[in-house]
Structures are given as structure tokens and as C-alpha cells.
N, C-alpha and C positions, 0 to 999 in steps of 0.2 A: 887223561888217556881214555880214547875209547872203550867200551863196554863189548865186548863182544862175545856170542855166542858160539862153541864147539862140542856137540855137532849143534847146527844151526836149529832154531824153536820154526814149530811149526805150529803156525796160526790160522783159523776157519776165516775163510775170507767169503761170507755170506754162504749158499749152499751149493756154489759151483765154482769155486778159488779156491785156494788154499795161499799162504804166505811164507815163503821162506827164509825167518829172519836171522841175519849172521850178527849185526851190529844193532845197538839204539841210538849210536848217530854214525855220520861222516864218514870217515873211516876208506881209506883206498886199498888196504889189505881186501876187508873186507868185500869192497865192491871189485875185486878181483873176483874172489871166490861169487860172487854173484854168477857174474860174467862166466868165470868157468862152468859152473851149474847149468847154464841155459846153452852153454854148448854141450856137455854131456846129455841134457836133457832133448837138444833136435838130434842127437844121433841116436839115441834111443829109439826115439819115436814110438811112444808111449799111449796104446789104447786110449781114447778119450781124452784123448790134455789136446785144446784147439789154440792155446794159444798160450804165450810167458812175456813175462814184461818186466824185464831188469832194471830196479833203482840203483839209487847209491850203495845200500845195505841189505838189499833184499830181494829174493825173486816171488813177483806173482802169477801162480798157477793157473787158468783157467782148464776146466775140466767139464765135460759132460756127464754127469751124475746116473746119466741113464747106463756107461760105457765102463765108468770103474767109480767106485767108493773113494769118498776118504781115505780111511784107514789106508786100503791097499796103496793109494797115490802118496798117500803120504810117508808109508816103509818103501815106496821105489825111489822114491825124492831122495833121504837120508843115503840109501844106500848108495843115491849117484854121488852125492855130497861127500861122501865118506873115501871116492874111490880115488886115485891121480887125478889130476886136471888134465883132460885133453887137449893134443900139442893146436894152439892157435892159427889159424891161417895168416899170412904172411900182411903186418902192419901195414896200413895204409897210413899215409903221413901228410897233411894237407898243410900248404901255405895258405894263408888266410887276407889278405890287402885290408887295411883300414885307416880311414883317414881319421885321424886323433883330435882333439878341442873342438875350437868354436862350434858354431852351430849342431855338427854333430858329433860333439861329445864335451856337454853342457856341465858337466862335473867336473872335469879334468884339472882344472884352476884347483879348485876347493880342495880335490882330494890333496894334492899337493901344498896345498897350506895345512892340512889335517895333517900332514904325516910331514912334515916340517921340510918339504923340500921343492925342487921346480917340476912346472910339467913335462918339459923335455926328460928330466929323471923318471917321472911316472912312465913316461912313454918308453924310454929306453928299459927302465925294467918289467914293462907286460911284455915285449918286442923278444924280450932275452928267454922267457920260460916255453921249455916242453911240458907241453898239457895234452890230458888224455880226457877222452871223452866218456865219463863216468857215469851217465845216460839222457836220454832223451824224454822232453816231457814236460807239464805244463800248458806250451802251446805247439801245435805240430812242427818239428822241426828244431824245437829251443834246444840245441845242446850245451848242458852242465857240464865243465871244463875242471875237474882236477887237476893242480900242479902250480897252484897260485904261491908266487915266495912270499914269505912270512912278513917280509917288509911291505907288501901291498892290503894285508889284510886285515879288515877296518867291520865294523860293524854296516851293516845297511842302514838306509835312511829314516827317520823318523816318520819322515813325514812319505808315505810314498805315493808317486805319481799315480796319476788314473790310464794315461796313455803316453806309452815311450817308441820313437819311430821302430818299424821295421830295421833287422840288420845292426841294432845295437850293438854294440861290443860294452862290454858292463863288470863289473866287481862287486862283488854282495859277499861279507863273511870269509870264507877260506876258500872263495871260489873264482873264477872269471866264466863267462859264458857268454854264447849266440843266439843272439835272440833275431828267430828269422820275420816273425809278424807282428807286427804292429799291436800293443797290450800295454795292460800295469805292470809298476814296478817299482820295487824299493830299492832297487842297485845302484851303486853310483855310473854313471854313463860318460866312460871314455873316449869313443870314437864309434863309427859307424863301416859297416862291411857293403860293399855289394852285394857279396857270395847270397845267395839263395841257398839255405839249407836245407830249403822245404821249396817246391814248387809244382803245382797238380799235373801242370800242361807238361813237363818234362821226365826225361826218363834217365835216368832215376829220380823219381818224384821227393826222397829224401838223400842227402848227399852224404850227412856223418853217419854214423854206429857207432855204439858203445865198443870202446877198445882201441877204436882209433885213437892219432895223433894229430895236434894241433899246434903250429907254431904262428905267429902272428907278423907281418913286417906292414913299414909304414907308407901311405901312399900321401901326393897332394890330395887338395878338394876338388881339382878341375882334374883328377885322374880317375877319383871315385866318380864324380857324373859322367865322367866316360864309359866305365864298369859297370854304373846302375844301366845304364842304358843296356849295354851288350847282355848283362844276365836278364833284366825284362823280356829281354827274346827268346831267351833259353839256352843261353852259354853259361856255362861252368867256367867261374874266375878263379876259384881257388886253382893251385897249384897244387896236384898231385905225387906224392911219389912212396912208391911201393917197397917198404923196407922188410 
């Protein structure tokens, strides 16, 4: 079971952050309560705080030292923490296109010998889960996918790669996630997306949020180089819809 903290530890994050930790690991209560925190926290709009950046388990404050202290930042924090969570704006819920095995998605075989069953089974159960987007981060755009069923979750790889394509679709530990650019990585890699979750030239330069939904459904290969194409332009593949 998770560890968690009530009311949440507040930690110096060098002399112009602070940390607000709820959990020391995982934990999707927790990373609720994050998420709640940083929306009470933009409605405040709090002297000196330029910025917050929601993890899994934890909000970091950024604060200008000139504009308010510690101390004081850190009794307005608790007291948001402490209050209702504010009502959420209305879910955004994105379909997701990815075409599964060969070439782009080089693990998929394996995992399903690991976990004793076919790929088409793998593939039908990442295809089945509601996953929430539990935050963003690593590389611009990576979003970390909460909602992985227990049957899919497997330790990461040993050995991990130095560079996995753009657009990954992947499983690492208790998780699934989007990996929008091109990097390392220890996750097993099940298929690949189009979707741009990150792209400078387009507006909206980032497409998920923490809070959001993700569900995943399956495309051919000769449909994804259809879609790589169209989003290289600056179309939006995912499928939208506002719950």
C-alpha cells in the first residue's frame, strides 16, 4: 500500500520552490489530490508563485522569494490542501489510433510470452482500459497514463534502450504512456501513435493535461503512415470528446 501523507509534507525545493508531497510513491488518490491542489492553487492566484508543475504524488511550487517567503507560501499551500477540492472543468476524453507489433511496436511478441498469453490478447487488453493522464513530463509532451490493468503490469526492461521512436505507445511498471519525441527508454514498446502530443508549430503546442482521458483503439500500418503524414502538417488525430 501506498504511503501517504495527510495533510501533505512540505518540502524546500532549493530557495525559490517548495514541494508538495502527498505520497512516496504511485498512488492515483494521491495524484488526484495533486491535481486538485494546482487547481485551487490558479484560482487563488497567489502573490509570487510563477509557476506549479503537477507529478504523480506531488505539486512543485515555483515562487519568487522577492514577492512572499516560505513560511507564508507554505501555510497558504496547506490551507488550500486542507480545503474541498474544486469542482473540475468538464473531462476531455481523447481516442488515441495506434498501430500495435511489428516494426512499431518491437516488444509486443515478448510481452505476451512474459505474461503467458497472445499478442492479439495484449493488444485487446491496452485497447480495453480507461486511463487518466496522471501528468506530463520527462520529455515535452510524454504523457504518464494511469489505469494500466494488473494483468499488463510487468517490471521495465533490463536493459533499456538509448533511443525509442517518437509516438511510442509503451508499458513500464503500473503504467502505460505517450511518448511524443524521440528518446531513451526502459518500457516495453507496444505500438506506435501518430497523434502529436507535443508539436511547437501548432496550437495547441501541447494536446493532453493532467486530468484528462485516454482510451486507445487499433489502427493498420498503412493507416498510421497515413496519419503520420496528416499530423506532420498539423492535424489533430486523436479524437476528441468532451465528457
Amino acid at each position: 500500500m501506498a504511503e501517504t501523507f495527510s495533510p501533505p509534507r512540505l518540502l524546500p525545493s532549493g530557495d525559490s520552490a517548495i514541494t508538495v508531497e502527498y505520497s512516496r510513491s504511485i498512488d492515483d488518490d494521491a495524484n488526484q489530490s495533486v491535481l486538485a491542489l494546482d487547481r485551487a492553487l490558479t484560482d487563488a492566484a497567489i502573490d509570487g508563485v510563477t509557476e506549479s508543475v503537477p507529478t504523480y504524488r506531488s505539486l512543485l511550487v515555483h515562487y519568487d522569494p522577492g514577492m512572499i517567503g516560505y513560511e507564508a507560501l507554505g501555510e497558504k499551500l496547506l490551507e488550500l490542501a486542507s480545503q474541498p477540492a474544486p469542482p473540475t472543468a468538464k473531462t476531455r476524453r481523447w481516442r488515441v489510433p495506434v498501430a500495435y507489433g511489428g516494426e512499431h511496436g518491437i516488444d509486443l511478441e515478448d510481452v505476451a510470452k512474459a505474461l503467458n498469453t497472445t499478442p492479439d490478447d495484449i493488444v485487446a487488453r491496452h485497447v480495453a482500459g480507461d486511463y487518466r493522464v496522471a501528468m506530463i513530463g520527462f520529455t515535452p509532451g510524454w504523457s504518464y497514463l494511469s489505469g494500466l490493468h494488473k494483468s499488463l503490469q510487468m517490471s521495465r526492461r533490463q536493459n533499456p534502450r538509448l533511443l525509442t521512436p517518437a509516438g511510442t505507445i509503451a508499458i513500464g511498471g503500473i503504467q502505460t504512456g505517450i511518448q511524443c519525441l524521440a528518446g531513451p527508454s526502459g518500457w516495453h514498446l507496444l505500438g506506435r501513435t501518430a497523434v502529436r502530443t507535443y508539436q511547437l508549430h501548432r496550437n495547441p503546442i501541447f494536446l493532453t493535461e493532467p486530468g484528462d482521458r485516454v482510451t486507445f483503439f487499433a489502427v493498420d500500418h498503412k493507416t498510421f503512415a497515413e496519419q503520420d503524414r496528416a499530423a506532420e502538417a498539423g492535424e489533430i488525430i486523436a479524437e476528441q470528446v468532451v465528457s
